[in-house]
C-alpha positions as CSV (number, residue, x, y, z in Angstrom):
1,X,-10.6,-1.0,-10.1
2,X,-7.1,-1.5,-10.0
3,X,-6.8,1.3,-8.1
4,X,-9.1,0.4,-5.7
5,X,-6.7,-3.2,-5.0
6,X,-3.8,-1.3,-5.0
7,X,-5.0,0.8,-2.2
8,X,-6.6,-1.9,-0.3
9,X,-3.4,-3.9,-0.5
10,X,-1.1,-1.0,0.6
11,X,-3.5,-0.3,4.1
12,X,-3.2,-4.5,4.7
13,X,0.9,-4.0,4.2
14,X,0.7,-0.7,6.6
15,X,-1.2,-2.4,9.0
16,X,0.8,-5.7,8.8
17,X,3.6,-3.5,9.9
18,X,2.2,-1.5,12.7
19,X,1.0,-4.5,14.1
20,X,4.2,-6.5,13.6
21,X,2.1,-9.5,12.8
22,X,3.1,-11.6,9.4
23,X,2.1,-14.9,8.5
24,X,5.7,-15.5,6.6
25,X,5.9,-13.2,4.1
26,X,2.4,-12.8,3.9
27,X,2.0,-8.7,4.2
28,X,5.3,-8.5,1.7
29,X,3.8,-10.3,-1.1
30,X,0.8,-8.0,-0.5
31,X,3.2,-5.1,-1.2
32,X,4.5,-6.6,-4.4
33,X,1.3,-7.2,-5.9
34,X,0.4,-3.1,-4.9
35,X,3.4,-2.0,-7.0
36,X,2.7,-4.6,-9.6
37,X,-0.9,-3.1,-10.0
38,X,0.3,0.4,-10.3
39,X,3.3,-0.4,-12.5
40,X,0.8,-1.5,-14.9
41,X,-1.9,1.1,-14.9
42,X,1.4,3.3,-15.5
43,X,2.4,1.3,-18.6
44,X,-1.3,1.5,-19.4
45,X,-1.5,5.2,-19.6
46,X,-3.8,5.8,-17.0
47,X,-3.0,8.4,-13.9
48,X,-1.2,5.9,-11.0
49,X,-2.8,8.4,-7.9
Protein backbone atom coordinates (compact mmCIF):
# COMPACT_ATOMS: atom_id res chain seq x y z
CA UNK A 1 0.00 0.00 0.00
CA UNK A 2 2.49 2.37 0.86
CA UNK A 3 4.24 1.56 -1.89
CA UNK A 4 1.68 1.99 -4.15
CA UNK A 5 1.44 6.10 -2.70
CA UNK A 6 4.91 6.47 -2.90
CA UNK A 7 4.98 5.60 -6.49
CA UNK A 8 1.94 7.45 -7.42
CA UNK A 9 3.29 10.49 -5.69
CA UNK A 10 6.81 10.32 -7.37
CA UNK A 11 5.01 10.04 -11.28
CA UNK A 12 2.73 13.47 -10.01
CA UNK A 13 6.32 15.13 -8.86
CA UNK A 14 7.96 13.85 -12.40
CA UNK A 15 5.20 15.07 -14.24
CA UNK A 16 4.94 18.41 -12.28
CA UNK A 17 8.43 18.86 -13.51
CA UNK A 18 8.19 18.06 -17.15
CA UNK A 19 5.43 20.08 -17.40
CA UNK A 20 6.76 23.04 -15.42
CA UNK A 21 3.45 23.57 -13.92
CA UNK A 22 3.25 23.99 -9.80
CA UNK A 23 0.55 25.32 -7.87
CA UNK A 24 3.23 26.84 -5.18
CA UNK A 25 4.96 24.19 -3.93
CA UNK A 26 2.44 21.89 -4.62
CA UNK A 27 4.49 18.97 -6.68
CA UNK A 28 7.41 19.53 -3.83
CA UNK A 29 5.47 18.61 -0.92
CA UNK A 30 4.31 15.64 -3.09
CA UNK A 31 7.97 14.62 -3.17
CA UNK A 32 8.43 14.96 0.62
CA UNK A 33 5.59 12.91 1.52
CA UNK A 34 7.19 10.00 -1.32
CA UNK A 35 10.42 9.97 0.72
CA UNK A 36 8.56 10.15 3.96
CA UNK A 37 6.55 6.93 2.94
CA UNK A 38 9.62 5.03 1.95
CA UNK A 39 11.67 6.22 4.96
CA UNK A 40 9.25 4.57 6.92
CA UNK A 41 8.61 1.22 5.25
CA UNK A 42 12.60 1.23 5.61
CA UNK A 43 12.50 1.78 9.46
CA UNK A 44 9.68 -0.88 9.24
CA UNK A 45 11.74 -3.57 7.84
CA UNK A 46 10.03 -4.04 4.75
CA UNK A 47 11.92 -3.99 1.16
CA UNK A 48 11.75 0.05 0.02
CA UNK A 49 11.64 -1.11 -4.10
Amino acid sequence: MLTTIAVILLVLWVLGIVSSYTISGFIHILLVIAIILFLIRIIRGQNPI
